[in-house]
Each structure stands twice: as structure tokens, then as C-alpha cells.
N, C-alpha and C positions, 0 to 999 in steps of 0.2 A: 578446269572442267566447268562448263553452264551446268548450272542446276537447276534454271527455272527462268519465269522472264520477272523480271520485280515489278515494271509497271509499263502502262501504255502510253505516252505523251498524245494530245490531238491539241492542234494548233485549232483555233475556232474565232470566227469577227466578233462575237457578239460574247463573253466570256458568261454575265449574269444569264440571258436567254438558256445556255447550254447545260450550267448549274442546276438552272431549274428542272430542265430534262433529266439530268442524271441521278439528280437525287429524289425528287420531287415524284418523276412516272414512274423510271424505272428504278427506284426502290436504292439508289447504292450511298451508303455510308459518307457523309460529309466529315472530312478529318481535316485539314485547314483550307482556307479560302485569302488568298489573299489579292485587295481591291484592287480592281481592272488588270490584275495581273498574271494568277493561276489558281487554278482551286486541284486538292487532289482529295479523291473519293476511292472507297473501297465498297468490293463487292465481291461476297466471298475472302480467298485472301486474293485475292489481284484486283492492284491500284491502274487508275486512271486518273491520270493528268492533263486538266484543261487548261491550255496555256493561251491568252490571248493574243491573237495575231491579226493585222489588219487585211492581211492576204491569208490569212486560215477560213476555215470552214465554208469554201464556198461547193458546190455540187461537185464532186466525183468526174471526171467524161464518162462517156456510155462504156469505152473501150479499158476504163482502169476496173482492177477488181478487188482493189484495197478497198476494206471491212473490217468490221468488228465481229462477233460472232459471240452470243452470250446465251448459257445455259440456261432453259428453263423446262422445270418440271411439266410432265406434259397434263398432268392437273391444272397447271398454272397458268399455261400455254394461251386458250384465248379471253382469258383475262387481262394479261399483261398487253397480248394484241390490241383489246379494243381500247386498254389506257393507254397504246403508243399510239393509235389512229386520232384520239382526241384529242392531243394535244397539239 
């Protein structure tokens, strides 16, 4: 039986840029980083895995609707928007 999901892998080109974002804007816990290779972060309990990939991270097509989707308080809400707008 699944009991949960343990983590999210995202294949990304730029591995430091994406660190930044994750830990840096939106606020998630750096647990190890290792160079030019994968960094894994926590927020809440669910992990996210940035793995560098030369063909990762490039735009979505208009027609896919793979996403992420993260909780935030609606206190919190456009605070966190205007720090993801600026970055």
C-alpha cells in the first residue's frame, strides 16, 4: 500500500538559479546540495528534488498541465506572490 508521495524530483538547466528560488523566495528548507548535481529541499514534510539536467527546466507547452501546487495561508498569500513576481 502507497502511503504518501516521499518526494518530487524536477529535472531543471540551471541547478544553482532554481536553489535560489526554492529556498531563497519561497521559503523551503535546504537539506543537502550537491555541486552541479541535485540539491534536495523541504517544505513542510514534502521533499523536492532539483536535479540538473541539460534538457530539464525549459517552459511547460501551452497544452501540458504538469505543475506543482503549494499550500499557502491565505494571510500569507500575496506576500509570497509579490516575492515570486520579483524574482
Amino acid at each position: 500500500m502507497i502511503n504518501g508521495i516521499n518526494h518530487v524530483t524536477i529535472a531543471v538547466s540551471d541547478l544553482d538559479q532554481c536553489f535560489v528560488f526554492y529556498h531563497e523566495i519561497l521559503g523551503f528548507k535546504a537539506l543537502a546540495k550537491r555541486r552541479k548535481k541535485s540539491a534536495y529541499l523541504l517544505s513542510g514534510s514534502d521533499w523536492i528534488v532539483l536535479v540538473q539536467d541539460k534538457n530539464g527546466g525549459g517552459h511547460a507547452s501551452v497544452s501540458s498541465y504538469s505543475h506543482l501546487a503549494f499550500t499557502v495561508s491565505e494571510v500569507d498569500f500575496l506576500k509570497v506572490s509579490e516575492k515570486i513576481k520579483k524574482s
